[in-house]
N, C-alpha and C positions, 0 to 999 in steps of 0.2 A: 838761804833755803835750808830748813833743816830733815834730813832724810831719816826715817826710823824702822827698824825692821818690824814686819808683823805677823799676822797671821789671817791666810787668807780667807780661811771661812770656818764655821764652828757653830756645828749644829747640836742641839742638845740632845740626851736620851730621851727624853718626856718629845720634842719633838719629831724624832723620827718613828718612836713608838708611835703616835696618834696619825704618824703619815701612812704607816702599815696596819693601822688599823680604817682609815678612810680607804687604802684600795682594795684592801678585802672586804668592804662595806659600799665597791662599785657598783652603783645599778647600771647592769650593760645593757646597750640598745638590741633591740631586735634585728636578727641578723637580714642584709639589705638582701629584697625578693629577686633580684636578677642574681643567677650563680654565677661565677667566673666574670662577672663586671667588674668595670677597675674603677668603679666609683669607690671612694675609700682606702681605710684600710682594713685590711683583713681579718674581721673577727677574734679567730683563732689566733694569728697571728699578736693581736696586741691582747687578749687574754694570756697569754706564753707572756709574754714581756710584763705585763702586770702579774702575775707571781712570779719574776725570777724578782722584782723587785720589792715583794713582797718576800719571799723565800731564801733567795740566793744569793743577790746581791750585799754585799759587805760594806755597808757605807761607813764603817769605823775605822775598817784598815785601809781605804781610799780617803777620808780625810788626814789619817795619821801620813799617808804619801804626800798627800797637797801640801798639810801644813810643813811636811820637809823642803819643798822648794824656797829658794832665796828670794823671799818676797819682802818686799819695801814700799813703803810710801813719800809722798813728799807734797808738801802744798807751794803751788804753783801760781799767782796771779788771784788765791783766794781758793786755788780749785785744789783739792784732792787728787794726787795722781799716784795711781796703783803701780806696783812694777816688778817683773819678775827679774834679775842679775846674776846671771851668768859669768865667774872670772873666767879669765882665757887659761887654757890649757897648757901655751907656752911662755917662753919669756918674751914679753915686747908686744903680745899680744893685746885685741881691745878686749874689753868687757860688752857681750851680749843681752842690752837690756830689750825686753818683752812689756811694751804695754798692751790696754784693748782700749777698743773705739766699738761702742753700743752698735749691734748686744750682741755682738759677741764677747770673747774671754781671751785671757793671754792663754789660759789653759791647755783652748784649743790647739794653740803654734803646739 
C-alpha cells in the first residue's frame, strides 16, 4: 500500500470569483406571507449569511489552514482513502488517524 501526502482541496481564483459573483446575482424568493412562522428559513437571516460570504468571508486564508493539515491518502482494495494524521504528542504514543464516511468530512472532527 502506498500512502502519499496531499492536498485537501484547491479551489481556483477564477472560481471562487464567479461563485461571488452567482450570490450576488441571487434571485431571492418572496418573503413567506405568515410572519413569525417557522416554515423555513429566515429571509433576513440567510441574506446576512449570503454576503458575509460574499463580503467577509476569507476563503484563501481558510484553504491556506486546510491545506496545513497532515492530509494523506492511500489506495485500499482499488478505493481511494483520504486521511487526516495526527503524531502523538508523547513518547509511546499512537498516531490519530481521521477518516470520513459520506458526506460528511474528516474536517468536521
Amino acid at each position: 500500500m502506498k500512502v502519499e501526502q496531499t492536498t485537501l482541496i484547491r479551489v481556483s481564483d477564477d472560481e471562487l470569483a464567479d461563485l461571488e459573483r452567482r450570490v450576488r446575482a441571487t434571485r431571492w424568493a418572496p418573503e413567506w406571507p405568515l410572519h413569525g412562522s417557522t416554515a423555513g428559513t429566515d429571509p433576513r437571516v440567510l441574506r446576512r449569511l449570503a454576503e458575509y460570504w460574499a463580503d467577509g468571508f476569507d476563503w484563501p486564508l481558510q484553504q491556506r489552514a486546510i491545506d496545513e493539515l497532515p492530509s494523506f491518502s492511500a489506495t485500499l482494495d482499488g478505493t481511494e482513502v483520504r486521511f487526516l494524521r495526527f503524531e502523538p504528542e508523547g513518547a509511546g504514543g499512537l498516531p490519530i488517524i481521521l477518516t470520513n464516511g459520506g458526506p460528511s468530512s474528516m474536517l468536521e472532527m
